[in-house]
C-alpha positions as CSV (number, residue, x, y, z in Angstrom):
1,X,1.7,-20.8,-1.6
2,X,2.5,-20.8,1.9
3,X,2.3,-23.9,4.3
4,X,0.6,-24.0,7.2
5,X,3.9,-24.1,9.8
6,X,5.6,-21.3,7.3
7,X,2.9,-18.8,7.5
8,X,2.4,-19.3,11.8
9,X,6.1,-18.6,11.6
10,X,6.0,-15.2,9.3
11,X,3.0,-13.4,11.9
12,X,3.9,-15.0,15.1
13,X,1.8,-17.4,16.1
14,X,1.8,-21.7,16.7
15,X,0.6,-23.5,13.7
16,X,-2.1,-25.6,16.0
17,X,-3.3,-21.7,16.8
18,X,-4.0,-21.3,12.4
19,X,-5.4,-25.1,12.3
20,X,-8.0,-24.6,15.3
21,X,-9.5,-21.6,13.8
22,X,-9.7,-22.5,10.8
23,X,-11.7,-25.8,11.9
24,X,-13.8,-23.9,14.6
25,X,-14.9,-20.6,11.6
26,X,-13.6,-22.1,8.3
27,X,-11.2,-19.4,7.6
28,X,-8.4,-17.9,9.1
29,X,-9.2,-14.5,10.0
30,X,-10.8,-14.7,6.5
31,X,-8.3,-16.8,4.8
32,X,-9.1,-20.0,2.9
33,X,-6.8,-22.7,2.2
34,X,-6.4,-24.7,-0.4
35,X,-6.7,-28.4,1.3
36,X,-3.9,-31.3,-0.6
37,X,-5.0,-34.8,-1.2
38,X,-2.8,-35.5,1.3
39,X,-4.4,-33.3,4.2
40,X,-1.8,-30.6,4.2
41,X,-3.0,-26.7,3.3
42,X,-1.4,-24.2,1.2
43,X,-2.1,-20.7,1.9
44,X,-2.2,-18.4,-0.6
45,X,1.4,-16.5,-1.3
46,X,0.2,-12.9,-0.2
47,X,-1.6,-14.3,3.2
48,X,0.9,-12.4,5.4
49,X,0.4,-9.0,3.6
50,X,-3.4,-9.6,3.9
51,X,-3.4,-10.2,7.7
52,X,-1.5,-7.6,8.1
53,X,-3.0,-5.4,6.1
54,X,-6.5,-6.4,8.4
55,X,-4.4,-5.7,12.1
56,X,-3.7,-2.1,11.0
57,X,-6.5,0.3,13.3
58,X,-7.3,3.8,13.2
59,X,-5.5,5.9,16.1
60,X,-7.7,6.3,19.1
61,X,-8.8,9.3,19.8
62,X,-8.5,11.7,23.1
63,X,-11.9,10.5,24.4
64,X,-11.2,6.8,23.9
65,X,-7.6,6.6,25.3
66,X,-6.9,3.5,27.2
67,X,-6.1,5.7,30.6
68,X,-9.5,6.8,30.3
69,X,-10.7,3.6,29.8
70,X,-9.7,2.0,32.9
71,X,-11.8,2.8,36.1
72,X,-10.7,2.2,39.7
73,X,-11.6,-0.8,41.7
74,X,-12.0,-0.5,45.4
């Protein structure tokens, strides 16, 4: 079990950053926690694998490059 402050440390983010979307969605990024008597959370022990596990994406393809994306402002 992970705390809160442990697991914002392991995939880069603030610990405020994990707290607000868990209270706005009530998960993070699908993640429950498990909530102390005493307020604090626990995360479960393979959270890190599983959000990382969810950031990995398909390769674009030609068509869908992000040059081709972009279009010109004038």
């Amino acid at each position: 079990m992970l705390r809160t402050d442990d697991l914002a440390q392991a995939i880069g983010v603030k610990p405020g950053s994990i707290r607000t979307r868990l209270c706005r969605t009530g998960s993070y990024f699908g993640l429950r926690p498990k909530k102390l008597p005493n307020g604090r959370l626990l995360w479960p022990g393979d959270s890190v694998e599983q959000l990382t596990a969810q950031t990995t994406t398909k390769p674009r393809s030609d068509t869908q490059s992000a040059g081709n994306a972009r279009t010109a402002v004038k």
